[in-house]
Kinemage of the C-alpha trace (Angstrom):
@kinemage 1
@onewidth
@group {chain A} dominant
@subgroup {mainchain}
@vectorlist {calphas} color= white
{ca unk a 1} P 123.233 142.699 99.258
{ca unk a 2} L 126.841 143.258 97.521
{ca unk a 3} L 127.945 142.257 94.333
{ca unk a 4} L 130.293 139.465 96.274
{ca unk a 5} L 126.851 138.032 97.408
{ca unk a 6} L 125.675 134.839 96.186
{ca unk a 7} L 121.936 135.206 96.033
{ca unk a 8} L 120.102 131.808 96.975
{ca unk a 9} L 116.209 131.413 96.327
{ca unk a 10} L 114.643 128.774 97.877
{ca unk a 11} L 111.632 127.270 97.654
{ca unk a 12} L 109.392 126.685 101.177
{ca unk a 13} L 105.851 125.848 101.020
{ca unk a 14} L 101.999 127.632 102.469
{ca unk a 15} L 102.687 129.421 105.273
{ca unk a 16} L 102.299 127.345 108.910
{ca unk a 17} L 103.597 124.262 107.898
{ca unk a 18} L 106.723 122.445 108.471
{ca unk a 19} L 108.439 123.488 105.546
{ca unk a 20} L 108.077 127.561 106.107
{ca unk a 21} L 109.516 127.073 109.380
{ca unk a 22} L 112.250 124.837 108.479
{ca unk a 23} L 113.398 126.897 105.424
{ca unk a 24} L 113.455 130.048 107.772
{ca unk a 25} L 115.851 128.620 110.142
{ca unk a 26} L 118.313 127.630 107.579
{ca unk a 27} L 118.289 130.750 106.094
{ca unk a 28} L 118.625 132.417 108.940
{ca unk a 29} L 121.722 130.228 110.020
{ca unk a 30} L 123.164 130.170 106.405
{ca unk a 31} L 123.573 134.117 105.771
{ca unk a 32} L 125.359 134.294 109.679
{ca unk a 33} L 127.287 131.721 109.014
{ca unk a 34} L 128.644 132.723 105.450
{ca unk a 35} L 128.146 136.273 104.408
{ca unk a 36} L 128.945 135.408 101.235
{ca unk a 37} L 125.566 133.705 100.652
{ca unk a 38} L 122.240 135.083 100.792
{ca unk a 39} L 119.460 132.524 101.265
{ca unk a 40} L 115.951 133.873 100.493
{ca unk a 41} L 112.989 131.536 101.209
{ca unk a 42} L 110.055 131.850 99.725
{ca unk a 43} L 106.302 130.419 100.225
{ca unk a 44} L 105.280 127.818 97.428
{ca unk a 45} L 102.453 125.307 97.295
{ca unk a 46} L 105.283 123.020 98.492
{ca unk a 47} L 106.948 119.572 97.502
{ca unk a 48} L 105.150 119.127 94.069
{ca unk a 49} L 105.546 123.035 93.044
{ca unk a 50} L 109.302 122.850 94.071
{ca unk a 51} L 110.260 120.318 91.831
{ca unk a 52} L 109.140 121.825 88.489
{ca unk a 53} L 110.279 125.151 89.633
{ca unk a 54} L 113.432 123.710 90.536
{ca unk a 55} L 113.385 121.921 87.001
{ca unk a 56} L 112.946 125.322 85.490
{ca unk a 57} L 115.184 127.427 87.281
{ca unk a 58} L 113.072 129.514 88.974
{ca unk a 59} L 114.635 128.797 92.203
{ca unk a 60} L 117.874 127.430 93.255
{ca unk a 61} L 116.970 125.488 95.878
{ca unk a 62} L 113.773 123.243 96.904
{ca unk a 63} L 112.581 121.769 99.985
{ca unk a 64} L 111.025 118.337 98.791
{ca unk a 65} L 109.206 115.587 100.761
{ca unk a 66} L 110.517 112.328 100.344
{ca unk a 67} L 107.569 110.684 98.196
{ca unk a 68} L 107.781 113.228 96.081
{ca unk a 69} L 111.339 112.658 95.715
{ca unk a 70} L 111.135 109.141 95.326
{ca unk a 71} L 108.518 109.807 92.410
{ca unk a 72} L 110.154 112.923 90.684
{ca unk a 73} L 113.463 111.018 90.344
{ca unk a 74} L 112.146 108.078 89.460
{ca unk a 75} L 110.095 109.403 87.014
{ca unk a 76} L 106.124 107.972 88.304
{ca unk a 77} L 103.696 109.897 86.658
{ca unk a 78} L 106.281 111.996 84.754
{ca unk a 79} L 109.767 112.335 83.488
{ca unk a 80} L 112.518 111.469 85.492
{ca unk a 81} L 113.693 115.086 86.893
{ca unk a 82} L 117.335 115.878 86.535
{ca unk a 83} L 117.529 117.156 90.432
{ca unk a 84} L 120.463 117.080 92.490
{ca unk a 85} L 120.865 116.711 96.923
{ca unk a 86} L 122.004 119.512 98.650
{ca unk a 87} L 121.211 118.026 102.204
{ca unk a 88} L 118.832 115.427 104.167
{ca unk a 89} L 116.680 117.647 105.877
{ca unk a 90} L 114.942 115.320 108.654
{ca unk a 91} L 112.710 112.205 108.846
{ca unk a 92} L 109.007 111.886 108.570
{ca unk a 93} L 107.675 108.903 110.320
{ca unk a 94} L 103.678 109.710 109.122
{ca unk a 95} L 101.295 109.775 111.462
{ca unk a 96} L 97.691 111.185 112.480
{ca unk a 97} L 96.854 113.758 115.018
{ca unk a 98} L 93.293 113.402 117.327
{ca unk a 99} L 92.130 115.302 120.299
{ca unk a 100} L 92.702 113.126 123.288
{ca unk a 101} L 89.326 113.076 124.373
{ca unk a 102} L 87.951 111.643 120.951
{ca unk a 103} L 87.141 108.114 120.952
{ca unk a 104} L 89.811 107.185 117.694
{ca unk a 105} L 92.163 105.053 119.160
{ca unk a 106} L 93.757 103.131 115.335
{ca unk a 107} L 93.690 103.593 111.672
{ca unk a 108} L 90.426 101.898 111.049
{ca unk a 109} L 88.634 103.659 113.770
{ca unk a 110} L 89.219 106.579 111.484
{ca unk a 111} L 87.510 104.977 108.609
{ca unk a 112} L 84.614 106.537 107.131
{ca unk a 113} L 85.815 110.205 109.349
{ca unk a 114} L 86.323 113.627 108.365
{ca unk a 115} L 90.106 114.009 107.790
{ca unk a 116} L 92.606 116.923 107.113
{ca unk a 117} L 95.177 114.932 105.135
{ca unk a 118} L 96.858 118.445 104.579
{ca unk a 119} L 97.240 121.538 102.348
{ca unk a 120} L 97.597 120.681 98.388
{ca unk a 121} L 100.640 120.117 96.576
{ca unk a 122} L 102.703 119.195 100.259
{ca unk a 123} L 103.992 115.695 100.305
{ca unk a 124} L 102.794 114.471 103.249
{ca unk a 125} L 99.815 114.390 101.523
{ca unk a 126} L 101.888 111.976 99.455
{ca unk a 127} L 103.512 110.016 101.824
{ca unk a 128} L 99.691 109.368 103.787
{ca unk a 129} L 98.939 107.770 100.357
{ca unk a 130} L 101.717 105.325 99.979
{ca unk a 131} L 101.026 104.132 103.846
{ca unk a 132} L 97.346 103.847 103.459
{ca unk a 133} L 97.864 102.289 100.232
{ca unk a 134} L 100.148 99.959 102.061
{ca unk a 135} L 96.680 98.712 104.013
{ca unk a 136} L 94.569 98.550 100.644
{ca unk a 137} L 93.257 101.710 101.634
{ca unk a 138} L 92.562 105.175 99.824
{ca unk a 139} L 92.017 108.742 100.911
{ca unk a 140} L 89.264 109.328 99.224
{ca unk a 141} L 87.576 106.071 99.098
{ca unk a 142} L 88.256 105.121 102.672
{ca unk a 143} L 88.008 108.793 104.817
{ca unk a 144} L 86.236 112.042 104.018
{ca unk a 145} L 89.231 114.007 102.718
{ca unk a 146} L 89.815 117.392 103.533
{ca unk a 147} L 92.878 119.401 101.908
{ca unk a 148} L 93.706 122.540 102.699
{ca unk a 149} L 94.555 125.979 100.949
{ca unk a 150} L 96.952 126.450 103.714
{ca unk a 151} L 98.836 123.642 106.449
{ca unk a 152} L 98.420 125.802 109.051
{ca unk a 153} L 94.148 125.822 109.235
{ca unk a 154} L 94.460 122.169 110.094
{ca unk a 155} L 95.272 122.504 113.912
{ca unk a 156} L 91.758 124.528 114.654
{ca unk a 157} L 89.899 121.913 112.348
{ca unk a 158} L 90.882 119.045 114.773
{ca unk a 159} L 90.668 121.286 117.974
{ca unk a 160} L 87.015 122.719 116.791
{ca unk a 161} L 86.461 119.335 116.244
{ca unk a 162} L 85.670 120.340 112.285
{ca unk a 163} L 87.370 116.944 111.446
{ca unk a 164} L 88.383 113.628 113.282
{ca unk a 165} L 92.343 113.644 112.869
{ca unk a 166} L 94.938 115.664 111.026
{ca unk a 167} L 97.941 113.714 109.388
{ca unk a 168} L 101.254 114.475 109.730
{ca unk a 169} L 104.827 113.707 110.389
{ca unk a 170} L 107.929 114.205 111.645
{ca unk a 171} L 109.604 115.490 115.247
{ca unk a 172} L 108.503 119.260 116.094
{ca unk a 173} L 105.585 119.444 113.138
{ca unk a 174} L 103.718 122.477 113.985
{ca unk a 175} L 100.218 121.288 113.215
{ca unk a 176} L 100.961 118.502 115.499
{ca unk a 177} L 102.553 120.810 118.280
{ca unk a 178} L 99.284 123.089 117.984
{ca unk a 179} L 96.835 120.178 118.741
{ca unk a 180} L 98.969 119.232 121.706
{ca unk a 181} L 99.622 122.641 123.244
{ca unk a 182} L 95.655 122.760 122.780
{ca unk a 183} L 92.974 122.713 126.055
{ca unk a 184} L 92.430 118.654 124.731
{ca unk a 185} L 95.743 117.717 124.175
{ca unk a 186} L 96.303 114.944 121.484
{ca unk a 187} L 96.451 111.425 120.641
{ca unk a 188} L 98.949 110.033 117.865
{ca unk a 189} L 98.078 107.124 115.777
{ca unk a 190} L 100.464 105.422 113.594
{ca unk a 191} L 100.677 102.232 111.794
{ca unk a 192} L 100.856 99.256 114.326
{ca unk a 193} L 103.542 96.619 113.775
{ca unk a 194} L 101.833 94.415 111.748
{ca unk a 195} L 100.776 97.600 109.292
{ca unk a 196} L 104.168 98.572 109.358
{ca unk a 197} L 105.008 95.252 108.071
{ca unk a 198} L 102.518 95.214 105.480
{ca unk a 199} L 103.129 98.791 103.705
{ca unk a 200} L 106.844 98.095 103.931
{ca unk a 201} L 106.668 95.078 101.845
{ca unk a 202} L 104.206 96.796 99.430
{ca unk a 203} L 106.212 99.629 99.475
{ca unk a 204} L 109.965 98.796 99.822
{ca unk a 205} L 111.293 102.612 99.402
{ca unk a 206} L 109.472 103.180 102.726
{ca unk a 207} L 111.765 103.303 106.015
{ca unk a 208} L 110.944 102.362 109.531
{ca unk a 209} L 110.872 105.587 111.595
{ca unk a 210} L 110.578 106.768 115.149
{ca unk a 211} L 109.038 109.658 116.598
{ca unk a 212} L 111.608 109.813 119.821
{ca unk a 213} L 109.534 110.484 123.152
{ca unk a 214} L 109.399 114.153 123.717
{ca unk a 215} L 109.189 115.042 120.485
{ca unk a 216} L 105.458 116.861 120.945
{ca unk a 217} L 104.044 118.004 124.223
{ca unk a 218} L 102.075 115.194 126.807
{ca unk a 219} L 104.313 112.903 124.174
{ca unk a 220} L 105.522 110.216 126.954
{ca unk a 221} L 107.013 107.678 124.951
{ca unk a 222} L 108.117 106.973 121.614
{ca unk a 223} L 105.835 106.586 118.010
{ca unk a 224} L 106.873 103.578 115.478
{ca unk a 225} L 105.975 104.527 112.700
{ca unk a 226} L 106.894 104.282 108.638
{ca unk a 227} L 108.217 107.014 106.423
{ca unk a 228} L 110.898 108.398 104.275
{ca unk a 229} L 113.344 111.208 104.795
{ca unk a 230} L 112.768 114.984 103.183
{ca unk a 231} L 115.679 116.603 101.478
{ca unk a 232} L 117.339 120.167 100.175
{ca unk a 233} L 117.359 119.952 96.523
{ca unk a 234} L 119.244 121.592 94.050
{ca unk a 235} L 118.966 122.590 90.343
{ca unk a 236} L 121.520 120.722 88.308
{ca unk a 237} L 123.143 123.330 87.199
{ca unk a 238} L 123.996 124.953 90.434
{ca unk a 239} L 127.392 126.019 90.422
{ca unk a 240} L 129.592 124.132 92.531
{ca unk a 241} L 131.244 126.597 94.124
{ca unk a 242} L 127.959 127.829 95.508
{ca unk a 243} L 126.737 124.347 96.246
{ca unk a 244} L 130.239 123.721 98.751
{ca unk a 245} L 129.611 126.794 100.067
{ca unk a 246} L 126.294 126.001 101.329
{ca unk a 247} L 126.969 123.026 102.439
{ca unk a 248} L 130.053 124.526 104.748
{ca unk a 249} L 127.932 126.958 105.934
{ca unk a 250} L 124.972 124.446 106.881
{ca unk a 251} L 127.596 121.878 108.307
{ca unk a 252} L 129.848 124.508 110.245
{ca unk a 253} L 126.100 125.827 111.567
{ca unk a 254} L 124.424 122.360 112.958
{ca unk a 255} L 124.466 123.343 116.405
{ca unk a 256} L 122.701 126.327 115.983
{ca unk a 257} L 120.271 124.923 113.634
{ca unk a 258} L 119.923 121.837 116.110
{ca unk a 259} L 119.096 124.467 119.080
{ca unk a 260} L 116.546 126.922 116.984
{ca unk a 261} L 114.303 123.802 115.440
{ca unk a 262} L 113.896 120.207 116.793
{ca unk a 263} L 113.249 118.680 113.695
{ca unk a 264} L 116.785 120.202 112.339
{ca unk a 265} L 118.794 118.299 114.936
{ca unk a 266} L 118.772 115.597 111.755
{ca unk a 267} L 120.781 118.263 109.052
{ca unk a 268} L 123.646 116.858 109.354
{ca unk a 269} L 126.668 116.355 106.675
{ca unk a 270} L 126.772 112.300 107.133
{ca unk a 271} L 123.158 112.044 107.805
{ca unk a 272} L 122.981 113.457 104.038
{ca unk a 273} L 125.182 110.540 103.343
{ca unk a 274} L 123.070 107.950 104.899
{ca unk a 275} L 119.561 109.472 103.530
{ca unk a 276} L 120.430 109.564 99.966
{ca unk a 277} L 118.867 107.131 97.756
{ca unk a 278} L 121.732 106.921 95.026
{ca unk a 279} L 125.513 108.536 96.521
{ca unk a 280} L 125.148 109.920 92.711
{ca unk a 281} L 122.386 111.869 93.065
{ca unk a 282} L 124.391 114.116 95.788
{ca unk a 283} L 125.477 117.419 94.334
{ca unk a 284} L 129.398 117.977 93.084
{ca unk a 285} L 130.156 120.936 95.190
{ca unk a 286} L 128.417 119.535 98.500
{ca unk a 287} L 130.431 115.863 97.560
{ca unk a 288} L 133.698 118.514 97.505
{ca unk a 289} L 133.067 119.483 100.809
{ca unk a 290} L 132.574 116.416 102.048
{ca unk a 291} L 135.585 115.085 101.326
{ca unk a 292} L 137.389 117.802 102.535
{ca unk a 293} L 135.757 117.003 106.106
{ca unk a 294} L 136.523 112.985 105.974
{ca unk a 295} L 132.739 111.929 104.995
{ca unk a 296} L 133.468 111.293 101.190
């Protein structure tokens, strides 16, 4: 790396998870788009280790689940963090993951099951909370709740048929993607419409959220589900000049991040526009850029 090389750390999650992957890819595109910048990802315990290490400048950038967003900035269960946006990342509609020759067809036929609600510290864990919560029901109350030292054990734990269902989310999740490449194939099960309808009005940060059809393999047609979107976040005190930069380089690079990952086909500059709780809480330097393209 040379001196005119802005060095970029950013924080991922446990290895074969969403997050890993996704970070990868915009590294990858990032650095070969600007040579200037030098993104380095690295593995974390996810969502609710990349806020505080965000928060204490141990990395510049954070990949962060949008419940744990939603909680961080609002301050639940702790101080309101001083984070900034750098970029919508995708959409998580939630859902759960069966083998398609199990006999778990809805929510409550999972009551009382063996359940991988996913590795510690990762916000989906957080996001299955709010939804279940949304049908006056509770991980640990309701399901026999697994969580794992690493996201990527869950696919064999479903296959093996170690545990009922494995909950997820989003398009191209590669838990989900292992269960349906497997010699079962899968079954998705997501809130029904009247669910839907019940955690949204319990839980009115919550968005209504589609799996498109195609999205996992044997996947004919499309998933309604509930959700939030994930996000790129910054330190505060990232300099500007670095945060326009970055976003240039991610916006100039959506087609290639669209073609190496499905779920990246959402990082796009006004989708970052649209997915943003508060237009305030976008960084300076990515609001700069922008502008400068018409979206400001």
């Amino acid at each position: 790396m040379s001196d005119a090389t802005t060095l970029v750390r950013l924080g991922t999650a446990t290895p074969g998870g969403g997050f890993p992957l996704y970070g990868g890819v915009l590294a990858e595109v990032v650095n070969a788009t600007d040579p200037t910048l030098q993104v380095e990802p690295r593995h974390t315990k996810g969502s609710t280790e990349n806020v505080p290490l965000l928060e204490a400048g141990e990395i510049d950038l954070g990949l962060v689940q949008g419940e744990v967003a939603h909680e961080s900035l609002a301050g639940i269960g702790r101080p309101p963090a001083r984070l900034l946006i750098l970029a919508a990342m995708y959409s998580t509609p939630g859902m759960f993951v069966a083998r398609r020759d199990s006999p778990y067809r809805s929510i409550a036929d999972l009551k009382g099951q063996r359940i991988a609600f996913g590795a510690r510290g990762s916000g989906l864990v957080i996001l299955s909370r709010y939804i279940l919560d949304g049908l006056g029901l509770a991980q640990d109350a309701d399901f026999e709740a697994v969580y794992l030292d690493r996201a990527g054990d869950g696919p064999a734990m479903v296959m093996e048929g170690r545990v009922a269902a494995l909950w997820g989310g989003g398009a191209g999740w590669p838990g989900f993607t292992a269960v349906a490449n497997g010699p079962a194939g899968a079954r998705f099960i997501a809130p029904d419409a009247a669910e839907r309808a019940r955690i949204l009005k319990r839980h009115a940060f919550l968005k209504p959220l589609t799996a498109t059809a195609g999205s996992y393999p044997g996947q004919d047609a499309p998933i309604e589900s509930v959700g939030s979107w994930s996000f790129v976040m910054t330190r505060p005190d990232l300099e500007e000049d670095t945060a326009y930069r970055l976003a240039r380089a991610l916006h100039r690079g959506e087609d290639r991040l669209a073609v190496a990952l499905d779920q990246a086909r959402e990082t796009r500059a006004e989708n970052t526009l649209r997915a943003a709780p508060d237009p305030a809480l976008i960084h300076p330097g990515v609001w700069r850029y922008l502008r400068e393209i018409g979206l400001g």
